[in-house]
C-alpha positions in Angstrom: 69.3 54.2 14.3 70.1 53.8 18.4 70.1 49.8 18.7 70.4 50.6 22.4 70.9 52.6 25.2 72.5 50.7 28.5 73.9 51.6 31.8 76.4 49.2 32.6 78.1 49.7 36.1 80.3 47.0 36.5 84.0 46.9 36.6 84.8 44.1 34.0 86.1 44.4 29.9 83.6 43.5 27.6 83.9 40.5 26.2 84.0 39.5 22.2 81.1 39.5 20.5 80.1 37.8 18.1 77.1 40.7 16.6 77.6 43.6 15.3 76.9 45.3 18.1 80.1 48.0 18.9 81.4 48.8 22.3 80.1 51.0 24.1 80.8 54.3 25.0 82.2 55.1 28.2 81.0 58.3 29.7 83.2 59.7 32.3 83.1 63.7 31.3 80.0 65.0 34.1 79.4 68.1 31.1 78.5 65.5 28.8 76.7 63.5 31.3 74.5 66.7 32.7 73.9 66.9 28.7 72.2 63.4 28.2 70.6 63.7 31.4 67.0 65.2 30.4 64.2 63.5 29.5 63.1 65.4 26.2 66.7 64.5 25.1 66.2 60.9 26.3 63.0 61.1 24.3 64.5 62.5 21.0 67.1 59.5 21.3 64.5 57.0 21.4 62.8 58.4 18.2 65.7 58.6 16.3 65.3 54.5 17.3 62.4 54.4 14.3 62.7 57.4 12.5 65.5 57.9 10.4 65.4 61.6 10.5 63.6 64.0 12.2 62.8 67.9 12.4 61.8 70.2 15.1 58.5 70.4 14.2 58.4 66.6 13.8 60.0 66.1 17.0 57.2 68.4 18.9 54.4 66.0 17.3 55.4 63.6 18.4 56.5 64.6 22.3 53.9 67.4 23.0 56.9 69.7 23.3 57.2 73.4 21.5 59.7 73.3 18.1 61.7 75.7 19.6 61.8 73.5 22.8 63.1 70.5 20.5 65.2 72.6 18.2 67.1 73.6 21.3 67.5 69.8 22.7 68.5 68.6 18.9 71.2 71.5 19.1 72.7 70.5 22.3 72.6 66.8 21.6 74.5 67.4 18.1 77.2 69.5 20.3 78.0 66.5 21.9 78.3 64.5 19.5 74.8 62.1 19.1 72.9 63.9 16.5 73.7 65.8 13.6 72.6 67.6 10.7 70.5 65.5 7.8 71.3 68.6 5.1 68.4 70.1 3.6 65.6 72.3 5.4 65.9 75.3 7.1 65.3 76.7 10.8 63.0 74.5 12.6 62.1 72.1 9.5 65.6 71.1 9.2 66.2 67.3 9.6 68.7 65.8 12.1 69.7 62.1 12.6 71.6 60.3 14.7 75.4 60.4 13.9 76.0 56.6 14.5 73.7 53.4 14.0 73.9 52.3 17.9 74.6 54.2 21.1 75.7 51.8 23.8 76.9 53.9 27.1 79.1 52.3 30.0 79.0 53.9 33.0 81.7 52.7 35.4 82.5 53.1 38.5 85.7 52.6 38.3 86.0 55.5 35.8 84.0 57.8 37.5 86.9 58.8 39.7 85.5 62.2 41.0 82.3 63.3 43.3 81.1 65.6 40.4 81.9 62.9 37.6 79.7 60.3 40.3 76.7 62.9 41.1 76.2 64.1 37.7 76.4 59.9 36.4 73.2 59.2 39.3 71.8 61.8 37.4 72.1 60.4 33.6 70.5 57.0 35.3 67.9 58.7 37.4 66.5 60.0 34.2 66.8 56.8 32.5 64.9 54.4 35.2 62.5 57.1 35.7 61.4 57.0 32.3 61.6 53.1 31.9 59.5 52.1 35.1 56.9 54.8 34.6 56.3 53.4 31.2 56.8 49.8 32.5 54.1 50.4 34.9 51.5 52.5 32.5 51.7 49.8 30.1 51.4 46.6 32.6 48.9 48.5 34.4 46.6 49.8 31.9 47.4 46.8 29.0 45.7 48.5 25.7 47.5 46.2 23.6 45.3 43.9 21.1 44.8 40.5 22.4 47.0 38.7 19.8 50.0 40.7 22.1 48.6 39.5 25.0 50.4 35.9 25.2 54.0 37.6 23.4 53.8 40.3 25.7 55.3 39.5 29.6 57.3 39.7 32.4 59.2 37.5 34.9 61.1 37.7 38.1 63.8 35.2 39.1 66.0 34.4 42.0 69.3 32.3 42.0 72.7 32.1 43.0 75.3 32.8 40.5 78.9 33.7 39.8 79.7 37.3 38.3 81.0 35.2 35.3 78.1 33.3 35.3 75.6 36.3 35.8 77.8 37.6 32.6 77.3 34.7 30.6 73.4 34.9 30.9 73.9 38.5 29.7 75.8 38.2 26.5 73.2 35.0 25.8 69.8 37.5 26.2 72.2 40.1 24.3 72.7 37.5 21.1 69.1 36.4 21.0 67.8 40.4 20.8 70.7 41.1 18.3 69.0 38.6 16.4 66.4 40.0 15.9 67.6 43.8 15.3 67.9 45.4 11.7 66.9 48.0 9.2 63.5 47.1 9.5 63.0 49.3 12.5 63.2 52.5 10.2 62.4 51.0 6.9 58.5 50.5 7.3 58.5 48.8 4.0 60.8 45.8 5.2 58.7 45.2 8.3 56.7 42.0 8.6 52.8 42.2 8.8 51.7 43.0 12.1 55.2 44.4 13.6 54.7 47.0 16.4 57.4 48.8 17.9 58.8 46.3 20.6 60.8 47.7 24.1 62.7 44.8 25.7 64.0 46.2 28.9 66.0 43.5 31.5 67.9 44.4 34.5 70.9 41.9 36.5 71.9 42.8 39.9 73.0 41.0 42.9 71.1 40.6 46.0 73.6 41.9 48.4 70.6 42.8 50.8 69.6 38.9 51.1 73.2 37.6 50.7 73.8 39.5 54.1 71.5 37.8 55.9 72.1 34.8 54.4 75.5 35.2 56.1 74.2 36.3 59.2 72.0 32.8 58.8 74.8 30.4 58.2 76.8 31.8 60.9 79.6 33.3 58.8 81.6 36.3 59.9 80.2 39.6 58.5 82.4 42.5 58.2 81.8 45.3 60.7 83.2 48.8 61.2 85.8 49.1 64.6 82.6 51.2 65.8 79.6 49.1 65.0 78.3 48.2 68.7 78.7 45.0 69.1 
């Protein structure tokens, strides 16, 4: 099963962990980036997340997509590596799964060391926020859950001064408490407790530079400027 798909842009080593969880891959050829960047791929990805295998035909139930649409997505996905033959089946009722247990994929800056590499990376991310904030905000917006979600289910927002080692540390702490809480269960209906729904926990952890630039510009501190910046 795919634990997790995750765009991390930073510049720093992972640290030790102490789940199971590998490390991630780091993406860096643009070919394989253009590849992942497509949302019925995205979307086959995501239901290899509960199903343990899938066919064409299955996969074009469940996406409103033609077989022959998915068939060719589950081809080019196995050609690079994230999906592969199940055995058994032929044509479009032949069953694929994912070739590892978790897909974690760093995206670094400092590895993306060409304009086509950096272009075709906006890309793989573009398709990935897209996808999570328009079904972030049909959710939120339209909230069909039953009412025994409604207290579990939420949201927050927080603002606060940190260090990149601290901002880290509150990462691999959210990342340990999920982790928890992730196991076989997701594709094995018969382990899954009474009343278990399919769950997306989605976080982001950026830095304000916007507000930290005017906070400089408030305290009086120096802010850089270019030799040509009127003055």
């Amino acid at each position: 099963m795919f634990r997790n798909v995750t765009s991390e842009p930073e510049n720093q080593p992972a640290p030790p962990s102490e789940t199971d969880q590998p490390e991630g891959m780091s993406i860096t050829d643009p070919t394989v980036m253009r590849a992942l960047a497509h949302p019925v791929r995205m979307a086959l990805i995501e239901l290899f997340g509960v199903h343990p295998t899938l066919t064409a035909t299955q996969a074009s139930e469940a996406l409103g997509e033609s077989p022959a649409n998915c068939a060719f997505h589950l081809r080019t996905l196995a050609k690079y590596g994230f999906v592969e033959e199940a055995g058994g089946g032929r044509g479009r009722e032949r069953p694929w799964r994912a070739s590892t247990k978790s897909l974690r994929i760093r995206l670094r800056a400092a590895d993306l060391d060409s304009e086509q590499a950096r272009v075709a990376a906006g890309a793989l991310e573009q398709v990935w926020y897209d996808r999570w904030f328009g079904r972030i905000r049909e959710i939120f917006l339209n909230r069909r859950w039953a009412p025994e979600w409604e207290d579990a289910a939420g949201s927050s927002q927080t603002l606060t001064f940190l260090t990149p080692q601290e901002l880290r540390a509150i990462r691999d702490e959210i990342n340990a408490i999920i982790s928890r809480h992730l196991d076989e269960r997701r594709v094995d209906p018969s382990r899954r407790p009474d009343g278990a729904l399919p769950v997306e926990i989605v976080y982001f952890a950026y830095p304000r530079e916007d507000l930290a630039a005017q906070l400089a510009t408030d305290d009086g501190a120096p802010v850089d400027k270019a030799p040509d910046d009127p003055v």
